[in-house]
PyMOL CGO cylinders between C-alpha atoms (Angstrom):
from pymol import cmd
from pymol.cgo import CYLINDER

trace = [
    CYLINDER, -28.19, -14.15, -37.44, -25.30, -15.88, -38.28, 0.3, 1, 1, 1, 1, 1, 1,
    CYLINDER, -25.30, -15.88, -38.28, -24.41, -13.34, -41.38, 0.3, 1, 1, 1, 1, 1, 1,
    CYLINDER, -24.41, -13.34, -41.38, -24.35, -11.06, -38.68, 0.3, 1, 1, 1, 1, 1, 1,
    CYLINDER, -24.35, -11.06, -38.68, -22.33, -12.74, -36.26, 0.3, 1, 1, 1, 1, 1, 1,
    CYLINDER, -22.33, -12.74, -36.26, -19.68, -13.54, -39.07, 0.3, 1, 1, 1, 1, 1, 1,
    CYLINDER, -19.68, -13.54, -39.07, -20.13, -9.74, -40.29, 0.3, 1, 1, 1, 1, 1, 1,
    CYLINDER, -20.13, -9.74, -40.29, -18.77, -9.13, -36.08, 0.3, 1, 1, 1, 1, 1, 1,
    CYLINDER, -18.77, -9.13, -36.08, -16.29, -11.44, -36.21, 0.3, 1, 1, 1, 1, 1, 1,
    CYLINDER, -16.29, -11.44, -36.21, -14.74, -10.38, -39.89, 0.3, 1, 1, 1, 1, 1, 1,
    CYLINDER, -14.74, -10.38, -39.89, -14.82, -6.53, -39.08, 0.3, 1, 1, 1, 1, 1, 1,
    CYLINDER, -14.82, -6.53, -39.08, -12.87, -6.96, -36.03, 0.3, 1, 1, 1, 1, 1, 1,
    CYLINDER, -12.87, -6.96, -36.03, -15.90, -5.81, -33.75, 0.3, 1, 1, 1, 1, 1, 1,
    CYLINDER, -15.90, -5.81, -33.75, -16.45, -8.79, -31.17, 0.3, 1, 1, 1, 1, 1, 1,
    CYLINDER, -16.45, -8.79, -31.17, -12.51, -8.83, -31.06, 0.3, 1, 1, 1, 1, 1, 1,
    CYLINDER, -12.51, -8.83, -31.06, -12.45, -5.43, -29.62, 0.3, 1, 1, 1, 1, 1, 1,
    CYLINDER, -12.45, -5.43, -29.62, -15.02, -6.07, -27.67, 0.3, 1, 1, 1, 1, 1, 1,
    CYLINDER, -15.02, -6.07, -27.67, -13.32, -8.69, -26.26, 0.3, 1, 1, 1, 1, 1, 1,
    CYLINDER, -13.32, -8.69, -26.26, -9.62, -6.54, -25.80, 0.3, 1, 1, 1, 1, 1, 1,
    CYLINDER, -9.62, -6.54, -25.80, -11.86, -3.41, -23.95, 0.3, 1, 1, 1, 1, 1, 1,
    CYLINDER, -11.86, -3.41, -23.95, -13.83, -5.72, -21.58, 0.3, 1, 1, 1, 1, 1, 1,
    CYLINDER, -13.83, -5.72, -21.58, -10.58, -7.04, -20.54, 0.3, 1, 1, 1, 1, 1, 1,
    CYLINDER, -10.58, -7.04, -20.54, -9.30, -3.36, -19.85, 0.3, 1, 1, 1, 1, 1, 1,
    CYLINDER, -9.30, -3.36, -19.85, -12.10, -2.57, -17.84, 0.3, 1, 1, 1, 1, 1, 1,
    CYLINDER, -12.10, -2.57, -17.84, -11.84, -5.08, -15.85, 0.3, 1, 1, 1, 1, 1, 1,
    CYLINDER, -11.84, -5.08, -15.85, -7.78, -4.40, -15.44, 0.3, 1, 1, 1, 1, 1, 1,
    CYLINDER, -7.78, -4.40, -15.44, -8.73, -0.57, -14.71, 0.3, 1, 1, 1, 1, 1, 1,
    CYLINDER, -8.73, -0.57, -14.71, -11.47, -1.28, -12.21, 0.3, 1, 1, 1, 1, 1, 1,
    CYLINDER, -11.47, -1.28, -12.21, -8.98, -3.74, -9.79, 0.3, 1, 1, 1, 1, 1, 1,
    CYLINDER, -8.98, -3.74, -9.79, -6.37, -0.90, -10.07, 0.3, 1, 1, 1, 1, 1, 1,
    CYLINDER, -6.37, -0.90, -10.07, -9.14, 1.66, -8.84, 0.3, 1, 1, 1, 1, 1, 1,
    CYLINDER, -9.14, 1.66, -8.84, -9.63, -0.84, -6.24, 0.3, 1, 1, 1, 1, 1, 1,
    CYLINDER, -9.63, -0.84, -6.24, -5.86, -0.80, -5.24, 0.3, 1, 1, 1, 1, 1, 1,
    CYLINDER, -5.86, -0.80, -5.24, -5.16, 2.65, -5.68, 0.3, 1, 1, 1, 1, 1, 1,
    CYLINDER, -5.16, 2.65, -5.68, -8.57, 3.50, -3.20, 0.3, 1, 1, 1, 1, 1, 1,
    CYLINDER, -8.57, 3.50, -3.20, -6.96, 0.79, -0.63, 0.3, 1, 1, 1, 1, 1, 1,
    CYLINDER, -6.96, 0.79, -0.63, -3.69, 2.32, -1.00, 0.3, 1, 1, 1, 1, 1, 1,
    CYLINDER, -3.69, 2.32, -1.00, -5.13, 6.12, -0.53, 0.3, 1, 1, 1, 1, 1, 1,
    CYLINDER, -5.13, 6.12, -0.53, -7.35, 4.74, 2.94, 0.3, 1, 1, 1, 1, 1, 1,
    CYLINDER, -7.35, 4.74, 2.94, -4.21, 3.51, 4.34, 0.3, 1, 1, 1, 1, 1, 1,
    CYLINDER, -4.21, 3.51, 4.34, -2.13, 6.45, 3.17, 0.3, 1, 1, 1, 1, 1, 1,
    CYLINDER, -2.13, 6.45, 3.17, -4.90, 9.05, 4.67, 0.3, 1, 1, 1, 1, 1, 1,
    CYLINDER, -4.90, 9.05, 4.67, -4.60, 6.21, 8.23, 0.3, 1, 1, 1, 1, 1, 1,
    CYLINDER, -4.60, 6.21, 8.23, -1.35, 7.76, 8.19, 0.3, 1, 1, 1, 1, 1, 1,
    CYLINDER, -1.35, 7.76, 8.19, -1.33, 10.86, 8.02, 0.3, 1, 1, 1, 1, 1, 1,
    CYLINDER, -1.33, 10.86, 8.02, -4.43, 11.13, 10.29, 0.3, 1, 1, 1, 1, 1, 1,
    CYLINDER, -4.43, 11.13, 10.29, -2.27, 9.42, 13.00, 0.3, 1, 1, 1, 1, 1, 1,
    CYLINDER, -2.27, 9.42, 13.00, 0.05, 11.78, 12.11, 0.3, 1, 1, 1, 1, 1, 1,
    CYLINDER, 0.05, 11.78, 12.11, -2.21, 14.87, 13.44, 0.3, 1, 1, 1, 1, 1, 1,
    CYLINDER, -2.21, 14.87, 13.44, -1.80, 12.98, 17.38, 0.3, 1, 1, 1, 1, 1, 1,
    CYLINDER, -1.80, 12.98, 17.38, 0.44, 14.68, 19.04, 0.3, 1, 1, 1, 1, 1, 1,
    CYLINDER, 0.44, 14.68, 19.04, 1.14, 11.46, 21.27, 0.3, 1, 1, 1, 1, 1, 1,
    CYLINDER, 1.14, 11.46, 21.27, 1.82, 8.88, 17.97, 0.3, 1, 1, 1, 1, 1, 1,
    CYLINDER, 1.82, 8.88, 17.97, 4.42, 12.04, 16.48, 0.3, 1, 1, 1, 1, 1, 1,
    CYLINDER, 4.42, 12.04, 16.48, 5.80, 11.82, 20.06, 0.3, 1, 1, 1, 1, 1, 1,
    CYLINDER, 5.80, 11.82, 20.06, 6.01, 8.11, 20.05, 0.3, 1, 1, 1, 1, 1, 1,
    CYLINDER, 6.01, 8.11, 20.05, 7.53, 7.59, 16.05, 0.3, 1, 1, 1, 1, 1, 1,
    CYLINDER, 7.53, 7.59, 16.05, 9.91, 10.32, 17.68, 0.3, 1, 1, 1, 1, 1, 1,
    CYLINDER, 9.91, 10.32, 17.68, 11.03, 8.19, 20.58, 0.3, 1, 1, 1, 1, 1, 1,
    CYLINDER, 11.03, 8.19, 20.58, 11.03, 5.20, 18.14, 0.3, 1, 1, 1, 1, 1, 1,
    CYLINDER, 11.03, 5.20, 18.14, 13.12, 5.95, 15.45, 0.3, 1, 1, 1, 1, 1, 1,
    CYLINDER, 13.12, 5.95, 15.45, 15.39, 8.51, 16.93, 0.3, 1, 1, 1, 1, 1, 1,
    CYLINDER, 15.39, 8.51, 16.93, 15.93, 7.21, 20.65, 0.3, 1, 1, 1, 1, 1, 1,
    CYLINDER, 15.93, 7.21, 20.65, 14.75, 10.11, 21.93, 0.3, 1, 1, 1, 1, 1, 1,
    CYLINDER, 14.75, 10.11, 21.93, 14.08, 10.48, 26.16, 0.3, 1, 1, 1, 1, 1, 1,
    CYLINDER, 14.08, 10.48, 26.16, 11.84, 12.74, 27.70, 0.3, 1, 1, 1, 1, 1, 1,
    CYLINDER, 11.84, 12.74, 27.70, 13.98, 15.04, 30.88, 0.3, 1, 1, 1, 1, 1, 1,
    CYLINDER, 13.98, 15.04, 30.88, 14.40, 12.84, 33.97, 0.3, 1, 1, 1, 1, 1, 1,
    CYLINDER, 14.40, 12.84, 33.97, 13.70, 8.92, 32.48, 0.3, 1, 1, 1, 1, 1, 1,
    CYLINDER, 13.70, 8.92, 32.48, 16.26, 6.54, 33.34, 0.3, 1, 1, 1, 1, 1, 1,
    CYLINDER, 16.26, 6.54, 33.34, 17.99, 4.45, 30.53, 0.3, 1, 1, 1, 1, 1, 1,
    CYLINDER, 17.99, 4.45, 30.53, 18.74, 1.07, 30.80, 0.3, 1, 1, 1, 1, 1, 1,
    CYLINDER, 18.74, 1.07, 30.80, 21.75, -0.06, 28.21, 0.3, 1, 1, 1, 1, 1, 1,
    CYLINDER, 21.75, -0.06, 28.21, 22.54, -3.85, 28.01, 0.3, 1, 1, 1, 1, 1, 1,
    CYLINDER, 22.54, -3.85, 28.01, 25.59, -4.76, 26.58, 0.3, 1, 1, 1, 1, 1, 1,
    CYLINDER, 25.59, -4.76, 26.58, 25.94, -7.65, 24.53, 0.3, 1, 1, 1, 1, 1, 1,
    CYLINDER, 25.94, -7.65, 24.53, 27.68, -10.74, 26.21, 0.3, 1, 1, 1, 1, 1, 1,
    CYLINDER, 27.68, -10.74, 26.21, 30.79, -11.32, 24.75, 0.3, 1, 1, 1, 1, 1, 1,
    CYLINDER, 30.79, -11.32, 24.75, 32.59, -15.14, 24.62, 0.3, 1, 1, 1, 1, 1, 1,
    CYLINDER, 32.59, -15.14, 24.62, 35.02, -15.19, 27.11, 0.3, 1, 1, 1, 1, 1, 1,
    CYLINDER, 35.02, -15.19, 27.11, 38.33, -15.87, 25.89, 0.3, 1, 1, 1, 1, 1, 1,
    CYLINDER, 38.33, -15.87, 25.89, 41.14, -18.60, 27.36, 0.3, 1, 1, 1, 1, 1, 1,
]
cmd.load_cgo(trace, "trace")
């Protein structure tokens, strides 16, 4: 047993061992991420497919008004000077 254990040890076997274990385990938490990261990408780009959240991201970013709304601009207050 412990001719064969050296014998693992000396050819470099239980080292390698070691080194792939350690991959796998790297490789299977980025799966993890990269299968989080695709649920929330396809979240997107299902929301993407409503017609009222395109609408809304629309309005958002680009300060866009549908015809007849009223627009209320507030100015920032400015120090008065003396």
């Amino acid at each position: 047993m412990a001719l064969a254990f050296a014998n693992l040890i000396l050819d470099g076997s239980l080292y390698r061992y070691y080194v792939l274990s350690n991959d796998l385990k790297e490789t299977r938490i980025k799966i993890e991420r990269v299968r989080s990261e695709n649920q929330n990408l396809q979240a997107k780009l299902d929301a993407m497919k409503d017609p009222r959240h395109l609408e809304r991201v629309a309005r958002d970013r680009f300060d866009l008004v549908k015809k007849d709304e009223l627009i209320f601009v507030f100015s920032e207050d400015q120090p008065t000077q003396n």
